[in-house]
ZAMARGU-4260 file (C-alpha; in steps of 0.2 Angstrom, whole numbers, plus 5000, padded with zeros to 4 digits):
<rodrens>
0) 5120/4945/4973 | 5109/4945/4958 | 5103/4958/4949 | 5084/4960/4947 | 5084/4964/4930
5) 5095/4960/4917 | 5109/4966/4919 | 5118/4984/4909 | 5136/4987/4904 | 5146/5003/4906
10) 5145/5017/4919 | 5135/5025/4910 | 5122/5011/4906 | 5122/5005/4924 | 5117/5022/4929
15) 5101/5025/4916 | 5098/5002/4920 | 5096/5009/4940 | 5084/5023/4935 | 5074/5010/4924
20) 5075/4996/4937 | 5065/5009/4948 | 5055/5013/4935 | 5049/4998/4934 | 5047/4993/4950
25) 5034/5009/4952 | 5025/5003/4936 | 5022/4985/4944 | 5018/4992/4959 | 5003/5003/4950
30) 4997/4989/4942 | 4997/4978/4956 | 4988/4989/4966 | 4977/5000/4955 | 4960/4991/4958
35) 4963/4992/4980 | 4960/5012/4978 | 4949/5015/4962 | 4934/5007/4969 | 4934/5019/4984
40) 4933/5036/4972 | 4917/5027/4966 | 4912/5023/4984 | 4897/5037/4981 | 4890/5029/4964
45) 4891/5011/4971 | 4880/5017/4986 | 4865/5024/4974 | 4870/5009/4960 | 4867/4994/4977
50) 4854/5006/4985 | 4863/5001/5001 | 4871/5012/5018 | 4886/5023/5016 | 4894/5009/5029
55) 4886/4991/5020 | 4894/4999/5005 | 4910/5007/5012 | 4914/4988/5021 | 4912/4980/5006
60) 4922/4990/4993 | 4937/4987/5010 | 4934/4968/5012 | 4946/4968/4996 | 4958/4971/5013
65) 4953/4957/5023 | 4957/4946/5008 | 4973/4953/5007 | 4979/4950/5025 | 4975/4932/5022
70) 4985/4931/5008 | 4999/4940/5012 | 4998/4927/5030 | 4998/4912/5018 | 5012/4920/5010
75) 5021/4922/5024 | 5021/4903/5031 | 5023/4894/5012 | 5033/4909/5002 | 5050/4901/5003
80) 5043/4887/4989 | 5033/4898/4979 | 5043/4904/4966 | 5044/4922/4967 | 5041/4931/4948
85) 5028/4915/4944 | 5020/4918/4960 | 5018/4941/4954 | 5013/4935/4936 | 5002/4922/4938
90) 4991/4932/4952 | 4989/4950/4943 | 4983/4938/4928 | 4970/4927/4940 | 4966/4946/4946
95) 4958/4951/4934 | 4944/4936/4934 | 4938/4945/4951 | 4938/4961/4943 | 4928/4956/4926
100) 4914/4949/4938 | 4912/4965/4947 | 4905/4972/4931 | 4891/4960/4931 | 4885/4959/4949
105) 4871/4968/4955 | 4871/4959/4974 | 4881/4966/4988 | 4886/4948/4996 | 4894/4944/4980
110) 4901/4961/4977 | 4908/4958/4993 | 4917/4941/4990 | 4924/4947/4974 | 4932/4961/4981
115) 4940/4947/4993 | 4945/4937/4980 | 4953/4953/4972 | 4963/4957/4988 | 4970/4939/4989
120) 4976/4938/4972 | 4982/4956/4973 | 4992/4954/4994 | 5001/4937/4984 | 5008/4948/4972
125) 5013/4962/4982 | 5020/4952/4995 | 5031/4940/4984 | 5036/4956/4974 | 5042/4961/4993
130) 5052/4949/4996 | 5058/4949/4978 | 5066/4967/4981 | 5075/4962/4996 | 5084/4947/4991
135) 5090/4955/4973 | 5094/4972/4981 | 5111/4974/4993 | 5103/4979/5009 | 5109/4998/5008
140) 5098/4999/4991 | 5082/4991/5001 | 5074/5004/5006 | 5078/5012/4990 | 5070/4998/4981
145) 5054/4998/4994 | 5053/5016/4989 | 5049/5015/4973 | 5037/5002/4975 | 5028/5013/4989
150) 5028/5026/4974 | 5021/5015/4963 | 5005/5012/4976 | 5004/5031/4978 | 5003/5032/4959
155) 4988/5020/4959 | 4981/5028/4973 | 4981/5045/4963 | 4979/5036/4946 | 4968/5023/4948
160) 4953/5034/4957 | 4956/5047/4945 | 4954/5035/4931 | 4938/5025/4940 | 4931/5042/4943
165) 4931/5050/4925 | 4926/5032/4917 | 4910/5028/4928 | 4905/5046/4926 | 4905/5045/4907
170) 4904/5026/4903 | 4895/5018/4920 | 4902/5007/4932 | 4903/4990/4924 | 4916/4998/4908
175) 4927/5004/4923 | 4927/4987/4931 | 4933/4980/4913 | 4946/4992/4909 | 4953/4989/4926
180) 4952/4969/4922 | 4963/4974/4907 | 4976/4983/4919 | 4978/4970/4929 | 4983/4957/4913
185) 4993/4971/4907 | 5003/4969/4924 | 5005/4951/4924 | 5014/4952/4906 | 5025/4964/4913
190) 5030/4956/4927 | 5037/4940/4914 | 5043/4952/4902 | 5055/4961/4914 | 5059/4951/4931
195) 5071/4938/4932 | 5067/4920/4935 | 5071/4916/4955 | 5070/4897/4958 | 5089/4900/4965
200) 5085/4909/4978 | 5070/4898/4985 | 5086/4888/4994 | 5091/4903/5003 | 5088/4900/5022
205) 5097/4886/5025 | 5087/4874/5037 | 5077/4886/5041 | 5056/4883/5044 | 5041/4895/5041
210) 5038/4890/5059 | 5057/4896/5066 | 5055/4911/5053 | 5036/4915/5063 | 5045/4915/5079
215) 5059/4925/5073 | 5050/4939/5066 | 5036/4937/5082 | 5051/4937/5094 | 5061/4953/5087
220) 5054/4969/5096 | 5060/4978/5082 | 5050/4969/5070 | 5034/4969/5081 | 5033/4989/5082
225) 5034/4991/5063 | 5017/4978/5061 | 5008/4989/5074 | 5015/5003/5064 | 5009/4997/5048
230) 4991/4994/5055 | 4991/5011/5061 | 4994/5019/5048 | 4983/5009/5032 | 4970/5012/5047
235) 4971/5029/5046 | 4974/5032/5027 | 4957/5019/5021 | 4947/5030/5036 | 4953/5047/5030
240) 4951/5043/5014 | 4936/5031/5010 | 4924/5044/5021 | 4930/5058/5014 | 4921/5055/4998
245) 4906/5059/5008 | 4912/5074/5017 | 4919/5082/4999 | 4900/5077/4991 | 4889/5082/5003
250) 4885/5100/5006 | 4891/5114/5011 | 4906/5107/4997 | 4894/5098/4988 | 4907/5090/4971
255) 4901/5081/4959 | 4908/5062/4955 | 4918/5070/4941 | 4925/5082/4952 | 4928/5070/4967
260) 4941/5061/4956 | 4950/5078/4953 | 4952/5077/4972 | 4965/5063/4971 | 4977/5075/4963
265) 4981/5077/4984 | 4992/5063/4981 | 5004/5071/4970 | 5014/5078/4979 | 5017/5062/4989
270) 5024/5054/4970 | 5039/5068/4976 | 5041/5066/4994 | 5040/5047/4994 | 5054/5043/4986
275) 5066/5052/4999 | 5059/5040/5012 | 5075/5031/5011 | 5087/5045/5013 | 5076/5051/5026
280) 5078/5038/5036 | 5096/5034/5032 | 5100/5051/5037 | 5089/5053/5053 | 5084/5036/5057
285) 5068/5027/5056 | 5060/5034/5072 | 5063/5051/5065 | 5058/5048/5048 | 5043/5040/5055
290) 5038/5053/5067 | 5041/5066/5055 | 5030/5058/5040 | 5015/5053/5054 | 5019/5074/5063
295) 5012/5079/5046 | 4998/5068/5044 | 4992/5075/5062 | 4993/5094/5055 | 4983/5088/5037
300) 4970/5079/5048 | 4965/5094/5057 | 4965/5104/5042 | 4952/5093/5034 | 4941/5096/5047
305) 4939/5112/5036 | 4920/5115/5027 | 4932/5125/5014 | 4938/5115/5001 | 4954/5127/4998
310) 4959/5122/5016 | 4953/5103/5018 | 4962/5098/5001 | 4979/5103/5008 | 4977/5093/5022
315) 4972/5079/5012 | 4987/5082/5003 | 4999/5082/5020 | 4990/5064/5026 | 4994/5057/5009
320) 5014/5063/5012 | 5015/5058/5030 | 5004/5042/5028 | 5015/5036/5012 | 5030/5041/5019
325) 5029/5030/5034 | 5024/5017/5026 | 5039/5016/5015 | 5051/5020/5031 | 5045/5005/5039
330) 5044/4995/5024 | 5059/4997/5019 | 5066/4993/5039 | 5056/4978/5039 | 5066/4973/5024
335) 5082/4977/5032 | 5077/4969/5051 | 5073/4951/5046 | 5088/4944/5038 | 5082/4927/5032
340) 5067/4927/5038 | 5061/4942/5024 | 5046/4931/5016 | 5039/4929/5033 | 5043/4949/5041
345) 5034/4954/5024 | 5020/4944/5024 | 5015/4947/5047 | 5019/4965/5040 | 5006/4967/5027
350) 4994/4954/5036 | 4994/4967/5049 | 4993/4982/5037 | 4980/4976/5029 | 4970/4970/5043
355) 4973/4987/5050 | 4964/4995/5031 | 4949/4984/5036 | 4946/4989/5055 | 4948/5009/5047
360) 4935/5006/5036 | 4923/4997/5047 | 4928/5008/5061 | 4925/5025/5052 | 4911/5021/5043
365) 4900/5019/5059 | 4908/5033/5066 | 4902/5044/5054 | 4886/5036/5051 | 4881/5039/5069
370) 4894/5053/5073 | 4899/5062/5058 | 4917/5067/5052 | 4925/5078/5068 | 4922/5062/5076
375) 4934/5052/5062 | 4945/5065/5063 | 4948/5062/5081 | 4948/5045/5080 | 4962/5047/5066
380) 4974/5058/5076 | 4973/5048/5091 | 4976/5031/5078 | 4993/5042/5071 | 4999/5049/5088
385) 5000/5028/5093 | 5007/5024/5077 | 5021/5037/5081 | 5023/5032/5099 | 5026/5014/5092
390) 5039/5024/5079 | 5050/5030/5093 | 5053/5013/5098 | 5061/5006/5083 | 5082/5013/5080
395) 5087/5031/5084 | 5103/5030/5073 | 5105/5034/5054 | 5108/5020/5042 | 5124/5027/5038
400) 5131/5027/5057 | 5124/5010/5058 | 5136/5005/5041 | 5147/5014/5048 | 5148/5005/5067
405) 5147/4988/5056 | 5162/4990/5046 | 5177/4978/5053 | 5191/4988/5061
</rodrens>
């Protein structure tokens, strides 16, 4: 098997060329995914900018979402010909077409489409990069790999609203959108600069179809828990998170945009704790991996029901840990369930993610319009206790028992 990035000699270089692989890999994934979460800090400005509802806006800033989902099905049925380091490249570079406009549009229909358009370029390159990962990494390095990308979207998350937060609050909304229109070309140079060319493995599969690799990944049980799973869990982050803007704004907290941005550094911890998703889970197992990560989300939820912002920005903190840490669990077991058929299991799995991101924003937002945020909160504790239930139905074993069950006698 290949390595995915050019490759070191020595002991001593293959070590520090593992640590900059994974570096790497966290760098693309921030830029691949920087514009999904900056728009939501600014979610507060973009209502008083559109002069629209906290829900018209809120959907339209998560329709980036629905585009995704459709990407990441399209890549799912055609990925085997795509090529997979043209594929990353050339869509973080078309990305940031999408994301220049955004700084000129003053219409929510078009504001709305252009996020679309964003999310489709954005689930092609995510999802490719995906199945990039697993067909360079040995399996037992997967979820390693994953992890590290799963860290590079909680860097964006963190980064990229910080970033959109400070610059609209200083230079306006339309800067931000060009600034993130220069990240996004800055990814796709990265990408060619660093990963391998892949047209060998576009022959892996043997005579296999997009059509047997659907029904594969559709008839494994396994496989199916982990796309509920994924729903579940972007569900619950976009709900907790895009609404939560309003909750932190409005009185008695009452932040100001600048200060809203500092909110983000909640996910921080998670840049730590995500990482070990992979010797989590190879230690205890998926299930409990994935029980654990969602336990702690439950425990952050209730604490952001808090007026006090000293006690509701822990629990913000805790949602992002158990949210991120579930996702790169099942990630990284989606990886290691669907043999061949990886293109396919990566591309239902983050249709369904996404999807699930787009019913949380829709959801939410007219539960607290009409409700208020108790009512999201218990909507999103009864969303994570399912995705949980659905957690104790993929393996109970450790990786490492699993290795070791599978080695020839």
């Amino acid at each position: 098997m290949t390595t995915p990035f050019p490759p070191a000699s020595g002991r001593f270089r293959m070590a520090a060329a593992d640590g900059w692989r994974y570096g790497v890999i966290t760098l693309i994934a921030f830029l691949t995914l920087v514009d999904l979460f900056a728009a939501q800090a600014i979610l507060p400005s973009l209502v008083e900018a559109f002069g629209v509802s906290r829900a018209a806006m809120g959907f339209a800033v998560n329709a980036s979402t629905f585009g995704m989902a459709l990407a990441s099905l399209g890549v799912a049925f055609f990925g085997r010909s795509i090529d997979r380091r043209n594929g990353i490249w050339i869509s973080l570079v078309v990305l940031a077409v999408p994301t220049s406009l955004l700084a000129f549009t003053h219409d929510l229909t078009v504001f709305t489409l252009l996020r679309v358009a964003q999310g489709l370029c954005m689930a092609t390159a995510f999802t490719l990069t995906m199945s990039y990962l697993a067909e360079h990494f040995e399996p037992r390095a997967t979820t390693g790999a994953l992890a590290a990308y799963v860290t590079g979207n909680v860097a964006s998350n963190f980064f990229g609203r910080l970033m959109s937060a400070s610059l609209a609050d200083t230079f306006g909304l339309s800067p931000t959108f060009l600034v993130f229109a220069a990240l996004n070309v800055a990814g796709g140079v990265l990408v060619l600069s660093t990963l391998k060319a892949t047209e060998r493995m576009m022959g892996a599969g043997g005579g296999t179809t997009p059509r047997r690799d659907w029904r594969e990944c559709l008839g494994n049980p396994a496989l199916r828990w982990s796309f509920l799973i994924g729903f579940l869990v972007l569900f619950v982050f976009i709900g907790t998170f895009t609404y939560v803007n309003f909750r932190l704004t409005a009185d008695p907290i009452g932040l100001s945009p600048m200060a809203l941005g500092l909110v983000y550094l909640v996910f921080l911890p998670s840049m730590v704790t995500t990482p070990l998703a992979g010797r989590l889970s190879a230690a205890r197992g998926p299930s409990a991996a994935i029980v654990f990560g969602l336990g702690v989300a439950v425990l952050g939820l209730l604490m952001a029901l808090s007026p006090v912002l000293a006690v509701a920005l822990p629990g913000l903190a805790l949602v992002a840990i158990g949210t991120f840490l579930a996702q790169a669990v099942v990630t990284g077991h989606v990886g290691r369930t669907a043999g061949g058929a990886r293109t396919a299991a990566s591309g239902i799995y983050l249709a369904s993610y996404y999807v699930g991101g787009l019913a949380g924003g829709v959801v939410l937002g007219q539960v607290y319009d009409r409700v208020g945020w108790s009512a999201c909160i218990a909507v999103l504790v009864v969303a994570t206790a399912l995705a949980a239930a659905a957690g104790l139905r993929l393996g109970a074993r450790p990786l490492a028992d699993l290795r070791a069950h599978e080695k020839p006698a």
